[in-house]
C-alpha positions in Angstrom: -4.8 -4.2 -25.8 -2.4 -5.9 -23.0 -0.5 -5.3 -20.3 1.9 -6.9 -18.1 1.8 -5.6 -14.5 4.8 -6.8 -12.6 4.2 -6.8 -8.8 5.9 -8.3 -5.7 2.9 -9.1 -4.1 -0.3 -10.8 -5.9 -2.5 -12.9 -4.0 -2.1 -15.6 -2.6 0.6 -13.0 -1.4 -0.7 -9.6 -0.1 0.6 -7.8 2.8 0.5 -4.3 2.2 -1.4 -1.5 0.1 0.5 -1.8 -3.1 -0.6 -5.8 -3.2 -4.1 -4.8 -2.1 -4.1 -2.3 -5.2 -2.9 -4.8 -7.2 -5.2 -7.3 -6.7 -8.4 -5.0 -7.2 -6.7 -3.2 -10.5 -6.4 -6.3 -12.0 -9.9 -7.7 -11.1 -11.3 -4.7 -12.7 -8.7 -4.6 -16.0 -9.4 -8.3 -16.9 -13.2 -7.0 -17.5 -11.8 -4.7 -20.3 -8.5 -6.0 -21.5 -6.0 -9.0 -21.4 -3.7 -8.8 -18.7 0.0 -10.7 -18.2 0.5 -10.5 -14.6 4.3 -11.3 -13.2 4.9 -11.7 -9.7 7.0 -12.6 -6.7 6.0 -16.4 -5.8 4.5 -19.5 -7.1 1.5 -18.9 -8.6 0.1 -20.0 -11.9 -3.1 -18.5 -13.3 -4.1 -18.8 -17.0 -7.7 -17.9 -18.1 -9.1 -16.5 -21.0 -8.3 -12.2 -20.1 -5.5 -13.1 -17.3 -2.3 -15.0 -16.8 -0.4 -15.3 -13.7 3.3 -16.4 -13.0 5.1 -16.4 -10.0 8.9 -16.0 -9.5 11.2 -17.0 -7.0 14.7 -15.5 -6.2 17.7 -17.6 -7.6 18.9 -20.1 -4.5 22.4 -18.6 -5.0 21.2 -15.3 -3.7 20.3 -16.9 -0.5 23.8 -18.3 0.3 26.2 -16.8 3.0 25.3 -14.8 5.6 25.3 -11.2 4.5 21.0 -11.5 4.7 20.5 -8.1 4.4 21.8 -8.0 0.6 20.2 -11.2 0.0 16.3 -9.2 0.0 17.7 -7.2 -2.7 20.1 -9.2 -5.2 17.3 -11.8 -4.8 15.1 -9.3 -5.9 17.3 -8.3 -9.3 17.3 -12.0 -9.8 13.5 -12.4 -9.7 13.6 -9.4 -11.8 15.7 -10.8 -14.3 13.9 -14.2 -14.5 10.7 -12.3 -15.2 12.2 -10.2 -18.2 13.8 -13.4 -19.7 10.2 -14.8 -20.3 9.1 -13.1 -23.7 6.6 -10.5 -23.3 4.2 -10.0 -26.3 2.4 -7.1 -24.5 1.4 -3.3 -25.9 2.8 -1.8 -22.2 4.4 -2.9 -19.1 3.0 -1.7 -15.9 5.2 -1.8 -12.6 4.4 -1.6 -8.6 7.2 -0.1 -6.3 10.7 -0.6 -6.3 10.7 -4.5 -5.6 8.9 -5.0 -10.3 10.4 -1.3 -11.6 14.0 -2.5 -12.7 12.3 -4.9 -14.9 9.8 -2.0 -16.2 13.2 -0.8 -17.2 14.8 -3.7 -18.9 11.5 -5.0 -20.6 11.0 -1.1 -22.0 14.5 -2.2 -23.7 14.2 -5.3 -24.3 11.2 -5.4 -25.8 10.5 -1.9 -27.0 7.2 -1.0 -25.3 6.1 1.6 -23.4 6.4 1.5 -19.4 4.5 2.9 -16.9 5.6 3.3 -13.0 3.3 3.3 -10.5 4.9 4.6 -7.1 3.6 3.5 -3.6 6.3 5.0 -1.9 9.7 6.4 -2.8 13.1 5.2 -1.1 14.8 8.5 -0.3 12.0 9.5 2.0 12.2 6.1 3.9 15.7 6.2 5.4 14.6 3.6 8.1 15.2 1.3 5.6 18.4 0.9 5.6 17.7 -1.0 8.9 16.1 -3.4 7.0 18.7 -3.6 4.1 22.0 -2.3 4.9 24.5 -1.0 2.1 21.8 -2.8 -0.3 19.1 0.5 0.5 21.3 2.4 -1.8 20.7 -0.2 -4.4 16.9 -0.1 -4.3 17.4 3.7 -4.6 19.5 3.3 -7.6 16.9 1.0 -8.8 14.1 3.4 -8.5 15.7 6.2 -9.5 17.2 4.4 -13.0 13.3 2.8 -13.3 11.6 6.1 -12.8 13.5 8.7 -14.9 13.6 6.2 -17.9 9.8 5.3 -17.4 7.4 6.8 -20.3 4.8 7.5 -17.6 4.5 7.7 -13.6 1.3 6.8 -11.4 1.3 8.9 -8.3 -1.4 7.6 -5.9 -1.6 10.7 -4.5 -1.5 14.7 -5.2 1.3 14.9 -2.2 3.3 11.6 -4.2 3.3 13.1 -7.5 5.0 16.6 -5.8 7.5 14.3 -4.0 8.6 12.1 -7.3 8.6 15.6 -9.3 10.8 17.6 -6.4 13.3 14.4 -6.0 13.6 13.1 -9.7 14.9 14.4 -12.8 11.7 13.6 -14.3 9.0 16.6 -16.5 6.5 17.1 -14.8 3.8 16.2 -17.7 5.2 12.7 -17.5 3.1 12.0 -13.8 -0.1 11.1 -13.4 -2.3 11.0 -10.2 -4.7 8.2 -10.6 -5.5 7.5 -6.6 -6.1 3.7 -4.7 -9.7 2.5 -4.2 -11.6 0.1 -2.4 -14.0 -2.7 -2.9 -17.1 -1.1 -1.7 -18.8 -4.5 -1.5 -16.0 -6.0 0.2 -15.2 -3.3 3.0 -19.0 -1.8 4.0 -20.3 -2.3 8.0 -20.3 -5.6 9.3 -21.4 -6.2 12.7 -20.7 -9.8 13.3 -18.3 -10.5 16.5 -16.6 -13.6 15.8 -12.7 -12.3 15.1 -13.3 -10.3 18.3 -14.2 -12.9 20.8 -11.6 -15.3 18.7 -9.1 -13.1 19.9 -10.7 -11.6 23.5 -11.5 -8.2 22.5 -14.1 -6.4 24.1 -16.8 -4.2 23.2 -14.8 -1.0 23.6 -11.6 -0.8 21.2 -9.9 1.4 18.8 -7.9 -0.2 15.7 -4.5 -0.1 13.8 -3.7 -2.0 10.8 -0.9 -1.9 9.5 3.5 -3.2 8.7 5.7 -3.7 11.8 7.6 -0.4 10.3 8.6 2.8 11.3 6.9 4.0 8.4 3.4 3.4 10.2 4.4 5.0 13.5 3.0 2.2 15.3 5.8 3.4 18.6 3.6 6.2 19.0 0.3 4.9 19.3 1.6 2.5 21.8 2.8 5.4 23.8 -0.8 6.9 23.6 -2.6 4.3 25.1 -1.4 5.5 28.4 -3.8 8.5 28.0 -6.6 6.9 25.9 -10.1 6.7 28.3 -10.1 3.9 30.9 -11.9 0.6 29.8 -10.8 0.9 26.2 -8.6 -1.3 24.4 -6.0 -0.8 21.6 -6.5 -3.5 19.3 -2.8 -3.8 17.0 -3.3 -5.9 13.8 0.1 -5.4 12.6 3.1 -8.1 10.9 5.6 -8.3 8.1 8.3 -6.7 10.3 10.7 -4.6 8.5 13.7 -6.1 10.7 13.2 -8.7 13.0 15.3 -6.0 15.6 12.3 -3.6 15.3 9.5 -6.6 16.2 11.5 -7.2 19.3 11.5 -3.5 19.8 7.3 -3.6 19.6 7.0 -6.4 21.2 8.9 -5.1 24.4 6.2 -1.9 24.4 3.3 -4.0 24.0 4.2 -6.1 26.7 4.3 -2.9 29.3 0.9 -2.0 28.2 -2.0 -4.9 29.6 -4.8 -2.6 27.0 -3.1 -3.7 23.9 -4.2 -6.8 22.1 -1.1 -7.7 19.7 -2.5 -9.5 16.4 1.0 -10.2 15.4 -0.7 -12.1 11.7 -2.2 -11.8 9.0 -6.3 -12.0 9.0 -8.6 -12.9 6.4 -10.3 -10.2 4.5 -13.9 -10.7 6.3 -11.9 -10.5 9.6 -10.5 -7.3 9.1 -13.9 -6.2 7.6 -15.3 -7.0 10.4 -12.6 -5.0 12.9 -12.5 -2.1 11.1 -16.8 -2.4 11.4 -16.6 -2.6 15.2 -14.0 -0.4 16.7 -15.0 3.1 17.7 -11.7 4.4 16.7 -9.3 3.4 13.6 -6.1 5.1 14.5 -3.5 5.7 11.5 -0.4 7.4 13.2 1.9 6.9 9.8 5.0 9.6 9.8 5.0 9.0 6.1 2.0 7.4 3.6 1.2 8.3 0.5 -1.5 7.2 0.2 -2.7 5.3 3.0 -6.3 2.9 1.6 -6.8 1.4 5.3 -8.1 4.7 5.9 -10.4 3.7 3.0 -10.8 0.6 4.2 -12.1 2.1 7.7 -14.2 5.0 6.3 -15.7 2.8 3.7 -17.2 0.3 7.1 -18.3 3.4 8.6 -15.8 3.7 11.6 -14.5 7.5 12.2 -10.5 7.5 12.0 -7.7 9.7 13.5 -5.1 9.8 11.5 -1.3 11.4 10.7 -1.7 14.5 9.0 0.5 13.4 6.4 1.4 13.0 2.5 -1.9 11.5 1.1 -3.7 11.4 4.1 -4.3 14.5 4.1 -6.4 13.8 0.4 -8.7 10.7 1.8 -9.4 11.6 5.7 -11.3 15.1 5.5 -10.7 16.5 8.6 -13.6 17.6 11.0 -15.5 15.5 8.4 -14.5 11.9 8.0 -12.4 11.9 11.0 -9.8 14.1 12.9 -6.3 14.5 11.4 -3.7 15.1 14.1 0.6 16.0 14.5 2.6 12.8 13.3 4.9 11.3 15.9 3.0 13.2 18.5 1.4 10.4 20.6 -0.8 12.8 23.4 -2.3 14.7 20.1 -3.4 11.5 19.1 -4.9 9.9 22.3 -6.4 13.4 22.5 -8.0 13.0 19.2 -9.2 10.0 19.7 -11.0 10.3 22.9 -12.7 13.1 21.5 -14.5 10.6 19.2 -14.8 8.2 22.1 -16.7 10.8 23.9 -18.5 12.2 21.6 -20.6 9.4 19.7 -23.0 11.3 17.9 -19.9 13.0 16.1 -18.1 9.4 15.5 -21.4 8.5 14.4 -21.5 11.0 11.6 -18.0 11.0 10.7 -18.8 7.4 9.9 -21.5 8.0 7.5 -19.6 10.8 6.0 -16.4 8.6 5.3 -18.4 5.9 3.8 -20.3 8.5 1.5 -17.1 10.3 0.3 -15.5 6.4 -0.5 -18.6 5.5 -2.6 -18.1 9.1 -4.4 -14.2 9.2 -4.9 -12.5 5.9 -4.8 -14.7 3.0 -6.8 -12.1 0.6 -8.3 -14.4 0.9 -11.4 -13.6 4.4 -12.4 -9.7 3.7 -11.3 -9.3 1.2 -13.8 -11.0 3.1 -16.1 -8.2 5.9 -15.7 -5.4 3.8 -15.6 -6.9 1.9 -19.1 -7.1 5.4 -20.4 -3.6 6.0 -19.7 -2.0 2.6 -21.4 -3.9 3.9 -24.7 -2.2 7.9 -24.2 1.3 6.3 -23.2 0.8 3.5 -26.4 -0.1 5.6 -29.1 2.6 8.2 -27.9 5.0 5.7 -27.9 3.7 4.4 -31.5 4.1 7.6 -33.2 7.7 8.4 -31.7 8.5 4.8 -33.9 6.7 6.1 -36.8 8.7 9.5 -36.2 12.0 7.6 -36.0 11.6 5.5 -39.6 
């Protein structure tokens, strides 16, 4: 069996959860199957199980100066460029709205089976249109056409797969949950110090990781830190800005508040292994996620979180367990929360040991892939016997 999973983001070029899912699924797939993987970008990978090609957007998308339309015609031309090379695969697997126009045109093109995995779903990020302009309803129209033609959906989470059901005209038979993981290797207590004193971070800090978005309600922890216990910092590992209007925007409430350290970058994995390993506190204040795998990422390094009690949140971060789950967009609720845990270190203790237990028993990138592999061979022989059907 093959696949081809299409994907904006693939390492070298990760930025957000979907790439970080990505990246893990197919580490895991190649171990069991061939995989063809199609991305946004440069690369160009081939080994015996795993290809790799990278696409960039046609230079005449890029021309004038109406740059919000640019992201997403440039995006239907990556698209296009990546269904134009032949694909010999049994199924094609897409990753949000940026690969699932393609799912749709290689499902015609090439008569195979498509699956859709959603990370997120457009109509329930209307911020966006700050980021794209008149183009939003084009990446709507994208993932709307994508999902009601696709043979199969991935929801990453319970709450996601009630969403995509509620908002598309789509059976309900036809979606899946198969949830994100983590590399349990990778992300597991590390109590080095070196990212911290790189950056001048003391002893005492909670953590954010996370887009310069809306989405991640990053506004309202920055109003919390007014009320968070003296002596502790708020350490803000956030980048890839939505707009460049909304990074001024944070960048003008950071700079009021001396306790926030801005990380305004990316990091190398180890670095953020070690963060996440160090804080007291990993703060997720999303107003919408559904799934949300830094929480993962935190629980699985043993560091209690506070977090949004939101969409698929609410199916990783057990609350009064793992962590505390508070109001979104409510920023005393959080600073509330989280000086609780401050306080209270036996509890932050525990809730550490408890998230890192409950990672190791529900979210293993092993038995993910295993799920997901199990769904290519239900969607493929379905779709073989509809041909059989048709002669």
């Amino acid at each position: 069996m093959k696949a081809t999973i299409i994907t904006r983001e693939y390492p070298p070029n990760v930025y957000g959860g979907a790439g970080v899912h990505v990246k893990f699924l197919v580490r895991e797939l190649i171990k069991r199957m061939k995989v063809d993987v199609r991305c946004f970008g440069e690369q160009d990978t081939r080994e015996e199980s795993l290809t790799v090609k990278g696409y960039r957007a046609w230079e005449r998308m890029w021309e004038g100066d109406e740059e919000k339309f640019n992201s997403v015609l440039g995006t239907f031309s990556v698209e296009m460029s990546m269904v134009r090379d032949r694909m010999d695969s049994d199924i094609v697997h897409t990753h949000t709205w940026y690969a699932a126009l393609a799912g749709y045109m290689a499902k015609i093109l090439y008569d195979i089976p498509f699956v859709a995995t959603v990370h997120s779903l457009e109509p329930l990020r209307p911020w966006k249109e700050e980021q794209l302009g008149k183009s939003y309803q084009l990446s709507s129209w994208a993932e709307r056409l994508a999902l009601e033609s696709a043979d199969h959906i991935i929801a990453v989470s319970i709450n996601s797969r009630e969403d995509i059901i509620k908002r598309f005209n789509v059976k309900p038979e036809r979606v899946s949950v198969i949830h994100n993981g983590i590399d349990l290797n990778l992300y597991r207590a590390l109590k080095t110090a070196d990212t911290r004193k790189a950056f001048g971070i003391g002893e005492d800090y909670i953590l954010f990781v996370g887009r310069v978005s809306r989405q991640k309600g990053i506004e309202h922890l920055i109003e919390a830190v007014q009320w968070l216990d003296p002596g502790v910092q708020c350490v803000c590992c956030s980048s890839a800005p939505d707009t460049k209007e909304f990074e001024d925007e944070i960048k003008a409430k950071i700079a009021k508040q001396p306790r926030i350290v801005w990380i305004n970058s990316l990091l190398r994995e180890e670095q953020y292994v070690e963060l996440y390993s160090n804080a007291r506190v990993f703060a997720c204040p999303s107003v919408y996620e559904p799934f949300g795998i830094i929480n993962l990422e935190s629980m699985a390094c043993e560091t209690p979180v506070v977090a949004s009690a939101v969409g698929g949140i609410l199916e990783t971060v057990v609350d009064g367990e793992t962590g505390l789950l508070v109001k979104p967009a409510d920023p005393r609720s959080l600073a509330d929360a989280v000086n609780r845990l401050l306080r209270d270190r036996q509890l932050a203790e525990r809730f550490g040991r408890n998230g890192r237990r409950r990672v190791e028993e529900k979210f293993s990138w092993t038995s993910i892939a295993e799920k997901t592999m199990k769904l290519y061979q239900e969607v493929i022989s379905e779709h073989n016997s509809r041909k059989v059907v048709a002669k």
